[in-house]
MILODO-849983 format. One record per residue (C-alpha): x, y, z. Coordinates in steps of 0.05 Angstrom, whole numbers, m for minus. Example, Ala and Ser with C-alpha at 12.3 -4.5 7.8 and 13.67 -1.06 7.14 Angstrom:
BEGIN
246  m90  156 $
273  m21  143 $
// end
This chain:
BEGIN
m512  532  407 $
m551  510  465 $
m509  461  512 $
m549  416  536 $
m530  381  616 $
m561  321  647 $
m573  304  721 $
m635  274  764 $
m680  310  809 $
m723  268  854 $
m771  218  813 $
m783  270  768 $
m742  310  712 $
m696  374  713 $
m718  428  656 $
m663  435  589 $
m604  476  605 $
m575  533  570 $
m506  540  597 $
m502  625  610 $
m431  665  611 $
m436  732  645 $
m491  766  600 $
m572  737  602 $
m589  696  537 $
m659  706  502 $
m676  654  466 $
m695  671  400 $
m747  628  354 $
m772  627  274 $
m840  620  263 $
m864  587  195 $
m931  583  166 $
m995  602  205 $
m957  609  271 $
m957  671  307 $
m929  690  373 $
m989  705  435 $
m939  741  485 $
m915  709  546 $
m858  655  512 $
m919  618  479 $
m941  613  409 $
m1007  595  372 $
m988  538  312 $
m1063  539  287 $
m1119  578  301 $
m1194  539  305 $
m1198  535  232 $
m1194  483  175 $
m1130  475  129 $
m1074  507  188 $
m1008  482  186 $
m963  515  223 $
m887  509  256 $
m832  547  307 $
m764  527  308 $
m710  543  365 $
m652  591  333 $
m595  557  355 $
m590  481  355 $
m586  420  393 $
m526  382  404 $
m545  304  404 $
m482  283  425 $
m503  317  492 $
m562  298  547 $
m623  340  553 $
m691  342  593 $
m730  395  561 $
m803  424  591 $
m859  458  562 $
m926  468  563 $
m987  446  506 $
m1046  473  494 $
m1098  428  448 $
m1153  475  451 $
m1231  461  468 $
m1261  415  409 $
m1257  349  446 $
m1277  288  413 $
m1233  238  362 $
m1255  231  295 $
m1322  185  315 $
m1344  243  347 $
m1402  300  318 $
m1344  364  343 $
m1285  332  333 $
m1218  367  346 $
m1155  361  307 $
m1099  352  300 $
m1045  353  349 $
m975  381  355 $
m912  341  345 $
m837  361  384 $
m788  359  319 $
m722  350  314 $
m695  361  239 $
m642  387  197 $
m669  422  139 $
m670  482  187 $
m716  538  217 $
m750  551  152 $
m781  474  148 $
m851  474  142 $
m897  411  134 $
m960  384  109 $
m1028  404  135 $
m1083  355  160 $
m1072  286  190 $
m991  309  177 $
m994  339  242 $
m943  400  213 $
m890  342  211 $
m905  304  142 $
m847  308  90 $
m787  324  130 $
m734  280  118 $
m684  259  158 $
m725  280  221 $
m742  255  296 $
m822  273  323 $
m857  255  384 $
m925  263  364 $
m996  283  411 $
m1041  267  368 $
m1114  286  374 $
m1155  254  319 $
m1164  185  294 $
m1137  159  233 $
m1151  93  231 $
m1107  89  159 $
m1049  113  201 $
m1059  63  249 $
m1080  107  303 $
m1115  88  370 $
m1181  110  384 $
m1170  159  443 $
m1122  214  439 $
m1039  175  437 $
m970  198  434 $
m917  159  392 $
m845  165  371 $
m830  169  294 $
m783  191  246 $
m778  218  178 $
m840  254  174 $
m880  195  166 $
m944  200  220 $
m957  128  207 $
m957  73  259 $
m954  18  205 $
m893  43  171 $
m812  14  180 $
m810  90  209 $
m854  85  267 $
m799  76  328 $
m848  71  392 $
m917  78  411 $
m978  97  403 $
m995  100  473 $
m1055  143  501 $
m1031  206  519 $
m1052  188  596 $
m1052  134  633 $
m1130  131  634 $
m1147  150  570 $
m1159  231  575 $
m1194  268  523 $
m1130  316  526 $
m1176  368  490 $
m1193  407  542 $
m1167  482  538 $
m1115  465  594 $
m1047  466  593 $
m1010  408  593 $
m933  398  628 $
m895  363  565 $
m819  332  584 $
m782  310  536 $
m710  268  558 $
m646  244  521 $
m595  206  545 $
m544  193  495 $
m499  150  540 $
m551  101  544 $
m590  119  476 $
m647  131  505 $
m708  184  499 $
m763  190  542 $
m837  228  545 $
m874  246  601 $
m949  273  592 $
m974  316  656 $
m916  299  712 $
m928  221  685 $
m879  173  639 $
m914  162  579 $
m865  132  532 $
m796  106  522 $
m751  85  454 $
m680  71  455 $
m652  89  393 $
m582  117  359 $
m596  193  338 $
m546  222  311 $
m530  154  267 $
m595  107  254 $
m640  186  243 $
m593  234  228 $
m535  195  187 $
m477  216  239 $
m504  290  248 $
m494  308  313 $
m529  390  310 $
m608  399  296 $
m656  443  297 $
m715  433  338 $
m789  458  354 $
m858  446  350 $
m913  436  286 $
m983  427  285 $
m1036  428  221 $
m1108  422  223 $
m1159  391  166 $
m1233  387  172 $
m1234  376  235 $
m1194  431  272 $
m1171  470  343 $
m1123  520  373 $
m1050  492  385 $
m1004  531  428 $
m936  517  458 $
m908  553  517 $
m838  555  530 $
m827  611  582 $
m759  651  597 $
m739  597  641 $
m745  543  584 $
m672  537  594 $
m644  541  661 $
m572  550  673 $
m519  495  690 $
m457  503  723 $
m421  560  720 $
m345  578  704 $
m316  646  719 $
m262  688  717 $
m248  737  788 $
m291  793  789 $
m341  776  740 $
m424  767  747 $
m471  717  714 $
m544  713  711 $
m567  643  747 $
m640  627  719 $
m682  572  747 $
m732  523  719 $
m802  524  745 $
m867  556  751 $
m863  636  746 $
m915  651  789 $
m895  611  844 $
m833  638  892 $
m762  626  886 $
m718  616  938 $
m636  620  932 $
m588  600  987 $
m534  620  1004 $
m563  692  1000 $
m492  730  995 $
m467  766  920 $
m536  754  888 $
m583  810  866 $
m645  778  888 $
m643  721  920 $
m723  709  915 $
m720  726  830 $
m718  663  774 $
m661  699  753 $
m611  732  796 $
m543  762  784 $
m496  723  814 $
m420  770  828 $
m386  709  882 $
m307  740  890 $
m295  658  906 $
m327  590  884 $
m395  588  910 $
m451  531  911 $
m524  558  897 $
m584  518  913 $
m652  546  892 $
m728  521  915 $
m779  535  866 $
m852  500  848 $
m849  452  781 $
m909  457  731 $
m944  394  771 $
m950  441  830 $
m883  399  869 $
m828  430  903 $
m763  431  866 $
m693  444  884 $
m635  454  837 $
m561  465  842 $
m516  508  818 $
m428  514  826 $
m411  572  807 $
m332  565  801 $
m283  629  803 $
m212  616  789 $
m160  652  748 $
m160  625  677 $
m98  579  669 $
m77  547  604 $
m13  499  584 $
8  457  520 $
18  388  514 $
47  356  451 $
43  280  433 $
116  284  413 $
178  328  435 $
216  333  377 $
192  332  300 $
240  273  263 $
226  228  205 $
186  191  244 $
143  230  275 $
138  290  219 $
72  325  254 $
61  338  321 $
m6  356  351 $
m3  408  409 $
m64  415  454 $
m77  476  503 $
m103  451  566 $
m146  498  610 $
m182  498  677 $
m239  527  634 $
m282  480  602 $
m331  525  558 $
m323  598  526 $
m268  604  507 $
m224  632  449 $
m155  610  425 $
m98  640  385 $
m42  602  364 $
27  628  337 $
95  603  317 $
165  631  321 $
242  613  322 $
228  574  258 $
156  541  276 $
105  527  236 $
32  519  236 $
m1  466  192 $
m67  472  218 $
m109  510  283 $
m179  497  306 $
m191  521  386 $
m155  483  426 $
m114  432  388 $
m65  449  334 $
m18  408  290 $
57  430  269 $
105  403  224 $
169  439  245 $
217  456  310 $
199  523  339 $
163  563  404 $
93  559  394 $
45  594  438 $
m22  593  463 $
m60  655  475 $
m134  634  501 $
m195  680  525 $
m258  675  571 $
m322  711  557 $
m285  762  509 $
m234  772  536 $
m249  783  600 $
m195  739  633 $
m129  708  582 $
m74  666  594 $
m11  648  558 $
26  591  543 $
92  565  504 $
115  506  485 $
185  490  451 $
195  433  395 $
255  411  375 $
279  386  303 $
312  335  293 $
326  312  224 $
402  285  225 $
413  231  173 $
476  187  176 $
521  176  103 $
496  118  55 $
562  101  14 $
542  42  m20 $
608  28  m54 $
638  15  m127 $
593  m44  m141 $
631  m91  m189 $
625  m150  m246 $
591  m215  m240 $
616  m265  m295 $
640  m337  m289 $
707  m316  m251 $
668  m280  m192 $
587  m315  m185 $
577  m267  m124 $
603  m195  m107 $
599  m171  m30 $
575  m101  m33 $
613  m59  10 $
567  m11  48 $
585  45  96 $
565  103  138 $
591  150  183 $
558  123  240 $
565  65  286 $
502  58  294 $
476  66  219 $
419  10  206 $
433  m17  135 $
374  m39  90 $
394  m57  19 $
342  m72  m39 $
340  m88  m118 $
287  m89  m166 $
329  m123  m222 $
378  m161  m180 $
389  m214  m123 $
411  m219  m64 $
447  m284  m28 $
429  m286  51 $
409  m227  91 $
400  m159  51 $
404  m120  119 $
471  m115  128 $
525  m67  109 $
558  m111  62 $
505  m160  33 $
524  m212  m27 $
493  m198  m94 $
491  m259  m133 $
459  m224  m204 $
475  m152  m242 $
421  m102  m229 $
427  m28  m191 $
425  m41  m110 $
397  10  m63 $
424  24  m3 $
373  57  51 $
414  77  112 $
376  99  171 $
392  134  248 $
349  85  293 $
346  149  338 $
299  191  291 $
279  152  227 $
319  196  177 $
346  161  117 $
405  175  56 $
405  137  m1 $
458  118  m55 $
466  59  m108 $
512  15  m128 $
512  m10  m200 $
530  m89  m212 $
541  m114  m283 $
534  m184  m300 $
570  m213  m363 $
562  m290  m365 $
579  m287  m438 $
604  m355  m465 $
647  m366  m529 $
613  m391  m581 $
653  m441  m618 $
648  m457  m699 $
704  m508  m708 $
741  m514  m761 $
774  m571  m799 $
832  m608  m809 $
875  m587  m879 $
890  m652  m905 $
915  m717  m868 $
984  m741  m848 $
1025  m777  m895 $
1096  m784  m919 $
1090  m726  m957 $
1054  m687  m914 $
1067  m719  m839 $
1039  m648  m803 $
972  m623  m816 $
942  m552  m800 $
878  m550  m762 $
844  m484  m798 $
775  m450  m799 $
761  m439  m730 $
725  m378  m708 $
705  m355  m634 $
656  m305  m626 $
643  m257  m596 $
718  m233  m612 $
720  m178  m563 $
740  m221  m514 $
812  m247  m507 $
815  m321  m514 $
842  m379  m473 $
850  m438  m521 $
860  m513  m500 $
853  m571  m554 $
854  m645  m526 $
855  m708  m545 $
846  m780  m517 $
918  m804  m488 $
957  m842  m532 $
915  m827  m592 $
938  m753  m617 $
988  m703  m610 $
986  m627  m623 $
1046  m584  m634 $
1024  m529  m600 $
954  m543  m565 $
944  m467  m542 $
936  m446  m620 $
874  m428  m650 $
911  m468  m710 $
951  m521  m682 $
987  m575  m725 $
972  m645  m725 $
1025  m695  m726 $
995  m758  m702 $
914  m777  m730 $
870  m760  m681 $
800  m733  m650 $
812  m657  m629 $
768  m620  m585 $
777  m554  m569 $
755  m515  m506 $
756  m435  m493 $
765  m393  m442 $
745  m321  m443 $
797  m285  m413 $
765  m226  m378 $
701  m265  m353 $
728  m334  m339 $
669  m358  m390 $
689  m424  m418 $
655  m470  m468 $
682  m539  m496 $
657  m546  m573 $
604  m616  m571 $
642  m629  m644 $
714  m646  m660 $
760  m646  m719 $
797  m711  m746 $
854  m719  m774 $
864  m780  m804 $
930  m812  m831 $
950  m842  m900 $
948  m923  m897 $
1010  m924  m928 $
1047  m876  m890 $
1104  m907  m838 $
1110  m964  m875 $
1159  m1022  m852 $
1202  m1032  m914 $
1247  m1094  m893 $
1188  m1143  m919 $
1210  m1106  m985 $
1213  m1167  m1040 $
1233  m1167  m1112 $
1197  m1209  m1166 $
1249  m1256  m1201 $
1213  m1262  m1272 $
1172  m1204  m1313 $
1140  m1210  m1372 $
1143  m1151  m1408 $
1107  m1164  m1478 $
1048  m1112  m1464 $
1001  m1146  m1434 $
991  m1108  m1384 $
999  m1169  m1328 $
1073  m1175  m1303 $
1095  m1118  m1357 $
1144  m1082  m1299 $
1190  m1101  m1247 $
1174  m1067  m1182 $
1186  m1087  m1113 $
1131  m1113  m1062 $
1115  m1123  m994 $
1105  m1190  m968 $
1069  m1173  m911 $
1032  m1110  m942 $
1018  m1129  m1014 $
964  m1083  m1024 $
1021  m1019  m1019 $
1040  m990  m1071 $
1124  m1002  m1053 $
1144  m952  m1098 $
1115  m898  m1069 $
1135  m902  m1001 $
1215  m902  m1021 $
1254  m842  m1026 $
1314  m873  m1069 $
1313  m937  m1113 $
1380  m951  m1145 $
1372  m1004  m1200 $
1426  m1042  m1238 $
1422  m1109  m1285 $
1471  m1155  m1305 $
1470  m1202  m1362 $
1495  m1274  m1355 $
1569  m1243  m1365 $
1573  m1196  m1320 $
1560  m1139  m1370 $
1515  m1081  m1343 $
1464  m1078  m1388 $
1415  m1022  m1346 $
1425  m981  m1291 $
1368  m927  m1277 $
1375  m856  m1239 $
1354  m870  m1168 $
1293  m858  m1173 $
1230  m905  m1151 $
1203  m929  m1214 $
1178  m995  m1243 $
1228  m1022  m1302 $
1197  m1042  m1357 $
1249  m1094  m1384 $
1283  m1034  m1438 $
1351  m1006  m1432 $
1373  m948  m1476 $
1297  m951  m1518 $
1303  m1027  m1531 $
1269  m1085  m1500 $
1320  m1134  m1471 $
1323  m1204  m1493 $
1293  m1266  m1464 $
1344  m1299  m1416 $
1376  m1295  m1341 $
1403  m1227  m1317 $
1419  m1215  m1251 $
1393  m1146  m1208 $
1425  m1107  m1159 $
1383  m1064  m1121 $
1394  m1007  m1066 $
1334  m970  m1034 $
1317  m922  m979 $
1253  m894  m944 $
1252  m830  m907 $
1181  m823  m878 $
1174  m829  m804 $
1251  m857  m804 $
1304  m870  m850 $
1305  m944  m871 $
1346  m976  m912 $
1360  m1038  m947 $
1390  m1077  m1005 $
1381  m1137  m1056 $
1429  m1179  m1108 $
1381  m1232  m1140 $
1376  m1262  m1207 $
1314  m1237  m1262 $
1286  m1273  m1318 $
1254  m1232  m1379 $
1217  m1275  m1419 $
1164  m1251  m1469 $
1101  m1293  m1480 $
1056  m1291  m1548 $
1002  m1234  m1531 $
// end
């Protein structure tokens, strides 16, 4: 690859550099189409004929991303004239830079050699006029790219100009000093025609022409049409003159100079060079020595250029952007640092556990501890050094314990999860797709306020290295679910406690907590805490329910009623007995039964437990007497009907519902009987 260095002379230009080790480099070229090499570093591209096209490309190529001030010479031949003219020559030669390679060849005629290639750079001397192109009259130079020759196309970059200052029929069988320049600090490419600026365009290479490509190829083309000439380039064994120098003790290196070969050359200091009045002298300095050589340019000026060559014993260490490989910083890239800046070759190698993920020249990148080492050569070995470099691993990770978890229910809303390490200075990060957290979720022992699986990421601060563990958390906010029942029957004398039945709580794999309730002063349960409690006052029951083992409780929106016989609890001392009955059937006044005076709606009768009857007729004899039981009379005593008159009753009675109450009665009865 041809390195390529940049520095001013005077006003003028230095001539393209070819950096040179400690052998001489030829530079080698490819010639395409009707090209063919005259002797003497310069080639024909045409001969004097119609239909020529013709190219030669440089070997190795051109780095962009480096400056360059290349110098050659151009021959247009001896048919002078543009296009207007009755001998008109044609067509020019165009300086290429391209990247299809050495075996590029381009269109003939007004094409210049150039047409077609794509991406490309060309400075063009053109030597006929096409006025569809755009051309001027008089023979121009111009910058374009992508092998379009036209001035009024998006790819024409600068120019035409003429290719002198005065307007020069550049036809003229002499040759002509070409310099081409490129800065690519400043993006900037120059042309100078004869020892005289011509042209300037400041344009991004490698990106805006070449898409980010950096290496091209480069040379000349040319093409002829009707109209026709000999093209020849020159670019002489001094094309490329050497730069600075690097090299080990004891070794030589050929210094070449730009310049005209058949001037003289002049080198000073005089001491470890071959020939100090040759272009190209071997230089053999046992120390670091400045050259300055004196030479005549192609415009017939004085030149001088110089040259450091630097001898120093090769020298080479390692630097890493990291010390130690941790689970932070999982790669580390090692570079080996030289006092050589070109030629060299590198070796890396690992031991003691190293490894290496990747090597190119100087820089390498490892993922593990180990002793790496640098092994790096100059010109082919003919100076090494050696370095090593030790990384250390460090991939310690601290315990995650993140506990037993636990139960969420109606008990316990929130659990604290109890996170440890074995560390002091452990960092804690907990997180949970299905859950929640309550406050800060950085901490050893966070709050989880839902069930769901928590992670717990604990991490050493010192070198990013984490352990993991989970800790599950159930949730069961089951409720009961309450279908009440109902009440068996309602309170009465003869039943003065009722059942509450028919209940159910589901789910029933849960151990219940039962609680009935009532408004104060209107109820009362037996035993409240019984899924079937008994009644013994009327009421409106409600019934709540605690799940045992979750603290879930849910109060039923209904309630059961038990309700109470009207004639239940009865006072009894209004008890009155009729004086008169009627019993001819009737059916109105047929019975003697007792009443209530202030109840009369109650049936008496049934709300007595004993009912001891006994009449007396006007003499004292007892005519009836029934068996204690609480029945109407119907005016008969042994079958038969008793006859009108006065009788007198004796009655005893007794109630035992709610309370025993008694009472008694001596009054006098009249039976008559009344036509039906």
């Amino acid at each position: 690859m041809i390195k390529l260095y940049y520095s001013m002379l005077n006003r003028k230009y230095i001539a393209i550099c070819l950096f040179s080790m400690s052998s001489t480099l030829t530079a080698q070229y490819t010639l395409q189409g009707n090209a063919v090499s005259v002797g003497g570093s310069c080639y024909q591209l045409t001969e004097a004929a119609g239909g020529q096209v013709g190219a030669v490309w440089y070997d190795e190529t051109i780095d962009l991303a480096q400056p360059f001030d290349l110098q050659f010479k151009m021959n247009f031949g001896t048919n002078s004239g543009n296009g207007s003219s009755s001998t008109p020559g044609a067509d020019g030669m165009v300086f290429v830079m391209q990247t299809i390679g050495p075996s590029a060849i381009g269109n003939a005629g007004d094409g210049i050699g150039y047409e077609g290639f794509l991406p490309s750079l060309g400075v063009e001397f053109d030597t006929y006029w096409n006025e569809g192109n755009g051309d001027l009259l008089d023979d121009h130079i111009a910058i374009l790219k992508d092998g379009s020759v036209s001035h009024l196309a998006s790819t024409a970059i600068a120019g035409p100009v003429t290719a002198t200052s005065i307007g020069t029929d550049i036809e003229d069988g002499l040759d002509h000093a070409i310099q081409i320049t490129w800065d690519p600090n400043i993006q900037e490419i120059n042309v100078y025609f004869d020892c005289e600026f011509r042209l300037v365009a400041s344009i991004d290479l490698i990106n805006d022409v070449f898409s980010g490509e950096a290496e091209v190829t480069w040379g000349f083309t040319s093409s002829t049409g009707g109209a026709f000439n000999t093209h020849t380039v020159c670019l002489y064994e001094n094309a490329t003159p050497t730069g600075d120098v690097t090299l080990c003790t004891g070794q030589s290196t050929q210094l070449i100079s730009g310049g005209d070969l058949s001037q003289p050359f002049t080198w000073t200091p005089t001491e470890f060079l071959s020939d100090p009045n040759a272009f190209d002298p071997i230089a053999t300095p046992p120390f670091t020595q400045l050259y300055t050589v004196t030479y005549t340019d192609f415009c017939g000026d004085i030149q001088s250029q110089t040259i450091e060559v630097s001898v120093e014993p090769l020298e080479v260490d390692i630097s890493a952007d990291f010390d130690v490989i941790d689970c932070i910083n999982t790669t580390v890239i090692l570079t080996a640092n030289s006092n050589f800046d070109e030629g060299l070759s590198y070796n890396w190698s690992a031991s003691n556990g190293g490894n290496l993920l990747s090597s190119e020249e100087f820089g390498a990148v490892i993922d593990n501890g180990g002793l790496y080492t640098i092994n790096i050569s100059f010109d082919d070995g003919a100076c090494t050094a050696e370095d090593t470099y030790n990384i250390e691993l460090d991939t310690l990770s601290f315990l995650a314990d993140a506990g037993l978890g636990g139960v969420i229910n109606c008990d316990t809303p929130t659990i604290v999860l109890l996170g440890e390490s074995n560390d002091d200075g452990a960092e804690f990060v907990w997180s949970t797709s299905d859950g929640d957290f309550f406050g800060s979720s950085n901490v050893a022992e966070p709050t989880a306020v839902s069930g769901g699986t928590y992670n717990l990421l604990v991490t050493n601060p010192e070198n990013g290295c984490t352990s993991e563990d989970e800790a599950l958390v159930l949730e069961d906010l089951t409720t009961p679910v309450i279908d009440i029942g109902f009440a068996e029957g309602i309170i009465s004398c003869e039943t003065p406690q009722i059942a509450i039945l028919g209940t159910v709580i589901s789910p029933d794999t849960y151990t219940n907590e039962i609680e009935w309730t009532w408004v104060e002063g209107e109820g009362g349960l037996l035993d409240p805490t019984s899924l079937e409690p008994v009644a013994a006052l009327p009421g409106e029951y409600i019934l709540t329910v605690t799940f045992i083992e979750n603290g879930c409780t849910t109060t039923s929106p209904d309630f059961v009623t038990v309700e109470q016989d009207e004639n239940a609890f009865i006072d009894i001392s209004y008890l009155t007995m009729p004086n008169v009955i009627t019993p001819n059937g009737d059916y109105y006044n047929d019975y003697l039964k007792p009443f209530l005076s202030d109840q009369p709606s109650v049936e008496t009768l049934s709300v007595l437990d004993e009912y001891n009857l006994i009449i007396y007729n006007r003499w004292g004899d007892l005519v009836f007497a029934n068996n204690g039981l609480p029945l109407a009379w119907d005016g008969r005593a042994n079958g038969d009907q008793l006859s009108s008159g006065s009788y007198v009753m004796v009655v005893d009675y007794k109630s035992l519902c709610g309370e025993v109450q008694t009472g008694s009665y001596t009054g006098p009865l009249e039976i008559l009987y009344k036509t039906p």
